[in-house]
C-alpha positions in Angstrom: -24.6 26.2 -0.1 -23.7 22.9 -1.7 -20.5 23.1 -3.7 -22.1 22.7 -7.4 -24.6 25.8 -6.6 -21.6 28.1 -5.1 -19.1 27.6 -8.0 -22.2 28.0 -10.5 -22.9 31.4 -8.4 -19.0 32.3 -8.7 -18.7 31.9 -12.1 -21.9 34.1 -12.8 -20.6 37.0 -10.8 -17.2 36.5 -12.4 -18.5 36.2 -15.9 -19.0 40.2 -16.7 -15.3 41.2 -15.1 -13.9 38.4 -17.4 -15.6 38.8 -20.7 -14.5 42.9 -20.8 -10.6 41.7 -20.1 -10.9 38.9 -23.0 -12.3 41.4 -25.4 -9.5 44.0 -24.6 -7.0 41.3 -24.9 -8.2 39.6 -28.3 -7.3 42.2 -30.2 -3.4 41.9 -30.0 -3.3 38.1 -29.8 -4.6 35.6 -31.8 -3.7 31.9 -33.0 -6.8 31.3 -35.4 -4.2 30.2 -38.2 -3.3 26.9 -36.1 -5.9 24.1 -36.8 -7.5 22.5 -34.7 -10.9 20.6 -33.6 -14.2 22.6 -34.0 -16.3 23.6 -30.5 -19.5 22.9 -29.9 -19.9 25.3 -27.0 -18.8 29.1 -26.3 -19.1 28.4 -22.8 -17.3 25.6 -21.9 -15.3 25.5 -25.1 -13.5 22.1 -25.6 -13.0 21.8 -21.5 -15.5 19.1 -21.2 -13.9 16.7 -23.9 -10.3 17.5 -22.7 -11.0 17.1 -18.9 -14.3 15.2 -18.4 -14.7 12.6 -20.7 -15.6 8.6 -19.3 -11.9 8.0 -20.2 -9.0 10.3 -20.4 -7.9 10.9 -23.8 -10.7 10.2 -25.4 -11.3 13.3 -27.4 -7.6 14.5 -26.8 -5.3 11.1 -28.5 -7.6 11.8 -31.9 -7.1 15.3 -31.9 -3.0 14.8 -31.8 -3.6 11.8 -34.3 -5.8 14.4 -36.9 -3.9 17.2 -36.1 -0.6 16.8 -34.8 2.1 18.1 -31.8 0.4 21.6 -31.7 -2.9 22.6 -32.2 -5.6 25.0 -31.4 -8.9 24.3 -28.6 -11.3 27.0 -27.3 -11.5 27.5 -23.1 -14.5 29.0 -21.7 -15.8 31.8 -23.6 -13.7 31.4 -26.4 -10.8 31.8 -25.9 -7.8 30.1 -28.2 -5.7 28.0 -26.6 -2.7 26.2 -28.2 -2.3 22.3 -27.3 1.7 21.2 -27.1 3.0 18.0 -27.2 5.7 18.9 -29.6 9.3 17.8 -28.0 11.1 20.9 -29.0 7.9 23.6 -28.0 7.8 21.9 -24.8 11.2 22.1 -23.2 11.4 25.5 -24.2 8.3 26.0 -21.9 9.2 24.3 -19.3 13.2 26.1 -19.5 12.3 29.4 -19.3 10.2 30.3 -16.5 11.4 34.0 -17.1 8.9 33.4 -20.4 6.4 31.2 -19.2 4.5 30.9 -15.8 1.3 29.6 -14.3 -1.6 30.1 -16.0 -4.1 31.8 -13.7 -6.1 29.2 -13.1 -3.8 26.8 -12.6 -2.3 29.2 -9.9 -5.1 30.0 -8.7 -5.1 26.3 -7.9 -1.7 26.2 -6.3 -2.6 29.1 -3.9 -5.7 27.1 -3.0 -4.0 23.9 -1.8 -0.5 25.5 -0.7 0.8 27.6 1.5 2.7 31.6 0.5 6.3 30.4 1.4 5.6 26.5 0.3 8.2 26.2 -2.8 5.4 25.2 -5.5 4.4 28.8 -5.1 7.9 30.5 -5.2 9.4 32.1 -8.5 12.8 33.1 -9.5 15.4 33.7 -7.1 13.0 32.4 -3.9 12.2 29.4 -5.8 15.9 28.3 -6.6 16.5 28.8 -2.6 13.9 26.7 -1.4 15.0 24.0 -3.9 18.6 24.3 -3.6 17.5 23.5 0.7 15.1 20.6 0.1 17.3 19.2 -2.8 19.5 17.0 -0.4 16.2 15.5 1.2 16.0 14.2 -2.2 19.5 13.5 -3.5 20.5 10.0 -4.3 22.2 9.2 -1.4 19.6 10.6 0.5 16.8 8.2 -1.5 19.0 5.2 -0.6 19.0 5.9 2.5 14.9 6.1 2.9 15.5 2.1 2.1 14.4 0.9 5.1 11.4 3.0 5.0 9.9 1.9 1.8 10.9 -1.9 2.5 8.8 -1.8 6.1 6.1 -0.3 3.7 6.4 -3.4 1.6 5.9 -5.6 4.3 2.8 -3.5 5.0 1.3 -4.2 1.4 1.8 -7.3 1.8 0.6 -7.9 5.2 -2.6 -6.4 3.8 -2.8 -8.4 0.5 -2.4 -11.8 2.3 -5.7 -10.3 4.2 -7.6 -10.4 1.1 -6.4 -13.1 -1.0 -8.9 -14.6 -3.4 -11.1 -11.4 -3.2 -11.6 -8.9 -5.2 -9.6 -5.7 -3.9 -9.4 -1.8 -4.6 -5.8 -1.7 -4.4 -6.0 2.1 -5.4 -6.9 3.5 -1.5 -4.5 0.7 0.0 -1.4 2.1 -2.4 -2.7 5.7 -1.2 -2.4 5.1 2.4 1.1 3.4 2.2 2.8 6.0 0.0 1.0 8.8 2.2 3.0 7.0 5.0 6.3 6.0 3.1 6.7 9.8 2.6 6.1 10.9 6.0 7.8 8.8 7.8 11.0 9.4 5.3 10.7 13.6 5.4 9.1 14.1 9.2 9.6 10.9 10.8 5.8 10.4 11.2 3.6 7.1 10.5 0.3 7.6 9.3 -1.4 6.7 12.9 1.0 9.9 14.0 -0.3 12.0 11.3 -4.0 12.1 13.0 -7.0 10.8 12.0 -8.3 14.1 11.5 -5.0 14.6 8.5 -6.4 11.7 6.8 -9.4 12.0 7.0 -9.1 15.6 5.6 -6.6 14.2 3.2 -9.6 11.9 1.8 -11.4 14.5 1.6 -9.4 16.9 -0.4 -8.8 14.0 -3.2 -12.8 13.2 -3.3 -12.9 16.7 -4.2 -10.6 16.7 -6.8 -12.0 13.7 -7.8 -15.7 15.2 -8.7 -15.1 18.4 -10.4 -17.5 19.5 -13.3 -16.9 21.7 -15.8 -18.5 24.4 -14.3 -16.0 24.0 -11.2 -13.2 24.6 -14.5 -15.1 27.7 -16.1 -15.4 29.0 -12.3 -11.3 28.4 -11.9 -10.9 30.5 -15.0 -13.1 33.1 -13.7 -11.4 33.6 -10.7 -7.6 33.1 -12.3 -7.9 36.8 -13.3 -8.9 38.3 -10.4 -6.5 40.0 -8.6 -5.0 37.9 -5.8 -6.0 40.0 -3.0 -9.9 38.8 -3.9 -8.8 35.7 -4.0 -7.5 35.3 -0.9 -10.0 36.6 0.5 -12.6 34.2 -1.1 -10.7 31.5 0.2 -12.0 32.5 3.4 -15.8 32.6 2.1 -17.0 29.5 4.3 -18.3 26.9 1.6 -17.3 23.4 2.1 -14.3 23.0 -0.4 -12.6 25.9 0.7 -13.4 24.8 4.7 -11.7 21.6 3.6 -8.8 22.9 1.9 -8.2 25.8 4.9 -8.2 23.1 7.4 -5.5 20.9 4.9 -3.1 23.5 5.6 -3.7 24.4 9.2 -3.6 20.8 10.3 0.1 20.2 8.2 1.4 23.5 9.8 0.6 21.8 13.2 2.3 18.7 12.4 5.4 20.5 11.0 5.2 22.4 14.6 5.1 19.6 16.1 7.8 17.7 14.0 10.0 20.5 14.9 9.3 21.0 18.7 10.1 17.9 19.4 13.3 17.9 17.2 14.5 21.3 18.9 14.0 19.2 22.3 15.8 16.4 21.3 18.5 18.6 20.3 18.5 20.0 23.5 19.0 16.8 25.4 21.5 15.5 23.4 19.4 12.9 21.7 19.5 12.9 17.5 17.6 11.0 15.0 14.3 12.5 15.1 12.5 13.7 12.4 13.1 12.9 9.5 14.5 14.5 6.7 13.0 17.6 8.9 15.4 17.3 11.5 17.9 18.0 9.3 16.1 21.5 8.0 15.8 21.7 11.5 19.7 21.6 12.9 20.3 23.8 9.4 17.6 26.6 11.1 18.9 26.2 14.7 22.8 25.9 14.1 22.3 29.1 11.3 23.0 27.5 7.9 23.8 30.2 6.5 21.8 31.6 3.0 20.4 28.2 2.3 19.2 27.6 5.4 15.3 27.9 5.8 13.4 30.0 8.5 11.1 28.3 10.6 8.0 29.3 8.9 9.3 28.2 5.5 9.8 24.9 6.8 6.3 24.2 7.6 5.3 25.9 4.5 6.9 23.1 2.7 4.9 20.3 4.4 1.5 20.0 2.8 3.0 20.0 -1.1 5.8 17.5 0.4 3.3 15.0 1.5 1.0 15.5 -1.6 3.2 15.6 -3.8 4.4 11.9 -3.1 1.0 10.3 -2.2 -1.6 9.9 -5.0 0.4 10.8 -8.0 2.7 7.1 -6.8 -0.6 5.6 -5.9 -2.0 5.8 -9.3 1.1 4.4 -11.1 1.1 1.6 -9.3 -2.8 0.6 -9.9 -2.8 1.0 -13.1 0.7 -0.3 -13.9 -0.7 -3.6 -11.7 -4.2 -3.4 -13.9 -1.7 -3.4 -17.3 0.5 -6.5 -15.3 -2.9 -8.3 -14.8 -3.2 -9.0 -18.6 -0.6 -10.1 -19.4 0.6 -12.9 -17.8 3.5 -14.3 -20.0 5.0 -10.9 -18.9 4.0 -10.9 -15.2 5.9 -14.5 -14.9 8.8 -13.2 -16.8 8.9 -10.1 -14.3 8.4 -12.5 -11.6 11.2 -14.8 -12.1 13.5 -11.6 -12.6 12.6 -10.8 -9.4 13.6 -14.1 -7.6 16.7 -14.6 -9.2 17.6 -10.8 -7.6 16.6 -12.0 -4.2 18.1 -14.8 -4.6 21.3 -13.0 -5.8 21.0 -10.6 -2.9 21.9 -13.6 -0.4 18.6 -13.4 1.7 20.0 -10.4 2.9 21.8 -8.5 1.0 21.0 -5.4 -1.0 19.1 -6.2 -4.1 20.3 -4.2 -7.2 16.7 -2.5 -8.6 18.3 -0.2 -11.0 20.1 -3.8 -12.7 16.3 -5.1 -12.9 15.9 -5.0 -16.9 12.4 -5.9 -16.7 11.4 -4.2 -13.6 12.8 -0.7 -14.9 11.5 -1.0 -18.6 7.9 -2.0 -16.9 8.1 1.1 -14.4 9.0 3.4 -17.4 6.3 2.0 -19.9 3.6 2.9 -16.6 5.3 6.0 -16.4 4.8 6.8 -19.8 1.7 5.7 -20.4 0.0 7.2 -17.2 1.6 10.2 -16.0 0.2 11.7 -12.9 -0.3 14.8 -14.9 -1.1 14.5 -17.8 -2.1 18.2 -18.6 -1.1 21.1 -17.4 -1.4 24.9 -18.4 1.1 28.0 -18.5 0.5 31.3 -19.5 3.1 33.4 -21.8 4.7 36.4 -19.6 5.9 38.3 -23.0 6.0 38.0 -26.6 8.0 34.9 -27.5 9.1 33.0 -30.7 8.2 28.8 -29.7 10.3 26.5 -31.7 9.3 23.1 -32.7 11.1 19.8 -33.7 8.4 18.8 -36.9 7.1 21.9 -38.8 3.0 22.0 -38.7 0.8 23.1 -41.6 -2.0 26.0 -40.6 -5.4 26.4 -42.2 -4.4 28.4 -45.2 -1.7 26.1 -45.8 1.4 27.5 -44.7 4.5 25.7 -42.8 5.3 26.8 -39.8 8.8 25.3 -38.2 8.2 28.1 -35.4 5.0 29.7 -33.8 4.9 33.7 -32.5 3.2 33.6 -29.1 2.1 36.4 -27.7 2.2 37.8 -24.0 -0.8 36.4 -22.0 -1.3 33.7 -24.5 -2.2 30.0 -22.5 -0.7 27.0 -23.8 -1.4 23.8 -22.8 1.4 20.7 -22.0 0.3 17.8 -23.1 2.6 15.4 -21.5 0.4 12.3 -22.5 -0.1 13.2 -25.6 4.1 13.6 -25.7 4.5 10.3 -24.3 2.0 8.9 -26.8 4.5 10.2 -30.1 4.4 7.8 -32.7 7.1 9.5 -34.1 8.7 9.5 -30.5 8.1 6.3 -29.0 7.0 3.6 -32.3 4.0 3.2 -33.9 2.6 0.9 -31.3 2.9 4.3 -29.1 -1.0 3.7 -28.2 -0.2 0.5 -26.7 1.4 -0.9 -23.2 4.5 -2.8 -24.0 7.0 -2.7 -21.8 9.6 -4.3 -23.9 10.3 -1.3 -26.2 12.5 -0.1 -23.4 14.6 -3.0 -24.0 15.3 -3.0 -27.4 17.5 -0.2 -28.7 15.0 1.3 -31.1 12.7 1.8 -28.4 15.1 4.6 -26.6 13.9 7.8 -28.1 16.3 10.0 -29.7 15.8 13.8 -30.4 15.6 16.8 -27.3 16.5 15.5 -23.7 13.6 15.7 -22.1 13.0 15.4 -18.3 14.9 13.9 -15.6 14.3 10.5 -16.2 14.0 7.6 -19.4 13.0 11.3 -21.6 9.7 11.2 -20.1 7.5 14.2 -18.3 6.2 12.1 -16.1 7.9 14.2 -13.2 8.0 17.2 -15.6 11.4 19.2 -16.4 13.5 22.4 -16.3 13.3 24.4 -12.7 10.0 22.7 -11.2 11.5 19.3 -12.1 9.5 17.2 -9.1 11.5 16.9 -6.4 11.1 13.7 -5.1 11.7 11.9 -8.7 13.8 9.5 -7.3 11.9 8.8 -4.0 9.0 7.9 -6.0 11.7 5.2 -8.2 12.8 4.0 -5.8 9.5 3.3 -3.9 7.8 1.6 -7.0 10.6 -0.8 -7.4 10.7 -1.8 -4.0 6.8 -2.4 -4.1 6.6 -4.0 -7.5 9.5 -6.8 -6.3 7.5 -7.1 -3.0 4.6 -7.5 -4.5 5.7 -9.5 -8.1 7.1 -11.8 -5.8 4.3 -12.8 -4.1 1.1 -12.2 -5.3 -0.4 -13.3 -8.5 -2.6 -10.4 -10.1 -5.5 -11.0 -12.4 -8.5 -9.3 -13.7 -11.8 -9.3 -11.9 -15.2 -10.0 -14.0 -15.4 -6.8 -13.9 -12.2 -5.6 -16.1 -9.8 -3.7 -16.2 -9.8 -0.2 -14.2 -10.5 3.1 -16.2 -8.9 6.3 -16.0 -10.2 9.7 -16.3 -8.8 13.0 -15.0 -9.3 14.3 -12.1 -6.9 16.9 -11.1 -4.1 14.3 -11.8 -5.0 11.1 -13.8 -7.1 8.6 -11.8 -7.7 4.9 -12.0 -11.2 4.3 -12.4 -13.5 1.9 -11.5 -17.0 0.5 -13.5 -19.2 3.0 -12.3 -16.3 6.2 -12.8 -15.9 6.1 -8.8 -12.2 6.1 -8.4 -10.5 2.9 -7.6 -8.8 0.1 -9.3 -10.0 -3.6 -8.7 -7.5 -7.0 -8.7 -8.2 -10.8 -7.6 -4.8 -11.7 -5.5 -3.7 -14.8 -5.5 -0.1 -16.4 -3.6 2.4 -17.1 -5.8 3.1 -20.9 -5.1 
């Protein structure tokens, strides 16, 4: 059974179960008084213009341009959900995980790609453990350390460029494969080539898939979010082909985290350190008994698959369509690029080179950041009856001001972090537009609620599930950029600039919606 005829078959067996629960649940919750855009279908509700249109944003920038920080779409079958992109509403959210969880499709998701014990799937006290053990893997110090890693990777890149000079390259599955490595070889001490061929092809795979979702993939996620999980689990185990591909995902990263750790435990055994990775250390934690925070063996592995997704694509696309932004506009490319060589040329040929003291580097890293976050949409579901406070005051259909909005327990609200990071009130009026310079003048630093870890962007999200490996991925895409900058001239094909469109995170797109991003490369002379 192909995949478009078994999710269609899903949904309709679903649809019955679903419908009775919505109509129970309408009754006590309802945000009809908050505007927002009209839908043209019960069905799919606004799903398809939110999630499916040619490019991302489409439907959704005019909507926060007509209607503000907050406002009302219909999912499937018509249910109201709320839209947030208000500053204020959304660190609340994503603060008090006691208030707001998963949605249940979105877990549904999670349980999907990741394993029971992996720390994505963790809540309350379990969670905080996991983190507080993977934190150091991830500390400053420990990012700094992963140097060597990311600058070998660099040399990779541009080995590969110099390959293809004057052509006209996909630079999207080149980035993917390096930052799959960069992150393996800093957490398990792998390379690619020791990941297996069958890891990446399966990897490949996994992100065609997410890649070419339909709407009626999104109605059947809904559907099955509110089934109990004991179904689910068991429908994982039905053999269609995405859920064959996604079984296999985790079976073949629980045998390379085995692996990782047999080989550590020997080492150990013999006297010989060093392997490993940042695993070794979880490793020695587990063998010489850590203590509270150390992590079992099983919890270890558990961690591998969202470790080395986490840090692949989501990088990836940030630094294709950051490149694609850099390849029109020149005047700023050679100012970058001359920023560049004075801080190699500062660095002595061999010394350390001082990224975070990179003006231009940093404010164009930030501007991709804000401008394409990885995910640029994501859904939560209200665990009880809550009061959400906002930092402008919105104006409902009947005309009333509202500084605060009641939400009620089940209700799903919807993060827009793009639209946050598109805020004319937030970020200038120019907010629509790519210009890395705001960060460097003082008007450009946006005042108001502190929001994430980094520059007050969401780009890596905020509160508990702040991503983890913020700062690997910093670090990583100023290594690359200075490589690269340095280098290689980037321009843009006949074709144009690369799309983007959503995809399960945002994707770089190329002319006929196949993901990809294309550049001509030239050698800097």
């Amino acid at each position: 059974m192909d995949n478009t005829r078994f999710f269609t078959f899903t949904a309709a067996t679903l649809a019955i179960s679903y419908l009775l629960f919505r109509t129970l649940r309408h009754t006590r919750q309802t945000i009809d008084e908050i505007r927002g855009p009209l839908s043209s279908s019960w069905v799919f509700g606004h799903m398809r213009e939110l999630f499916f249109a040619p490019k991302y944003g489409n439907f959704e920038f005019q909507w926060l341009r007509k209607y503000g920080a907050v406002y009302q779409i219909k999912g499937p079958f018509g249910e109201s959900r709320l839209v947030v992109a208000d500053p204020a509403a959304m660190q609340y959210i994503l603060n008090t995980p006691a208030h707001f969880r998963f949605s249940p499709s979105f877990d549904h998701s999670v349980r999907l790609l990741y394993p029971e014990q992996s720390v994505i799937r963790a809540h309350g006290e379990d969670h905080q453990r996991l983190r507080t053990a993977l934190n150091p893997g991830f500390s400053a110090a420990a990012v700094r350390s992963y140097l060597p890693v990311f600058l070998r990777a660099a040399q990779s890149l541009t080995d590969q460029f110099d390959s293809r000079l004057g052509e006209i390259t996909n630079v999207s599955p080149i980035f993917g494969r390096t930052t799959l490595g960069t992150v393996s070889e800093a957490i398990l001490g792998y390379t690619v080539e020791d990941l297996g061929d069958e890891y990446t092809t399966n990897n490949l795979e996994i992100l065609s898939f997410a890649a070419n979702q339909s709407a009626v993939h999104i109605v059947a996620d809904v559907l099955t979010g509110w089934i109990p999980n004991f179904l689910r689990d068991a429908a994982i185990k039905i053999p269609a082909a995405p859920f064959t591909t996604l079984n296999r995902a985790q079976c073949l990263a629980s045998n390379i985290a085995s692996r990782v750790i047999e080989e550590k435990v020997n080492a150990a055994s013999q006297g010989v350190g060093g392997t490993g990775g940042f695993y070794g250390e979880l490793v020695d934690q587990q063998r010489l008994g850590g203590g509270k925070s150390a992590l079992t063996r099983d919890e270890i592995i558990a961690q591998t698959s969202i470790l080395l997704n986490a840090g692949q694509d989501t990088t990836a696309t940030t630094l294709a369509l950051g490149l694609t932004e850099l390849a029109q506009d020149i005047e700023f490319q050679e100012k970058l690029r001359t920023e560049v060589h004075s801080s190699l040329g500062g660095a002595g040929g061999g010394g350390e080179i001082a990224y975070d003291r990179m003006p231009l580097l940093n404010a164009f890293i930030k501007e991709s950041l804000r401008m394409y976050p990885a995910e640029p949409i994501t859904e939560r579901m209200a665990v009880r009856d809550v009061v959400l406070p906002l930092t402008e005051s919105i104006t409902t259909v009947d005309g009333k001001q509202l500084s605060r909005i009641p939400i009620r327990k089940g209700q799903i609200v919807m993060l827009s972090v793009a639209s946050y990071q598109r805020l004319a009130s937030r970020w200038g009026e120019d907010a629509d537009s790519f210009r890395p310079s705001r960060w460097l003048e003082r008007e450009g630093v946006p005042g108001g609620e502190a929001m994430g870890p980094y520059a007050n962007l969401l780009s890596f999200f905020g509160g508990p599930r702040t991503c983890l490996g913020w700062r690997f991925a910093l670090l990583e895409m100023q290594v690359f950029i200075c490589e690269l900058v340095g280098k290689f001239q980037f321009s843009l094909p006949p074709q144009g600039a690369a799309g983007f469109r959503y995809g399960g995170t945002l994707l770089p797109t190329l002319p006929d919606g196949q993901k990809g991003a294309l550049l001509e490369i030239s050698r800097v002379t």
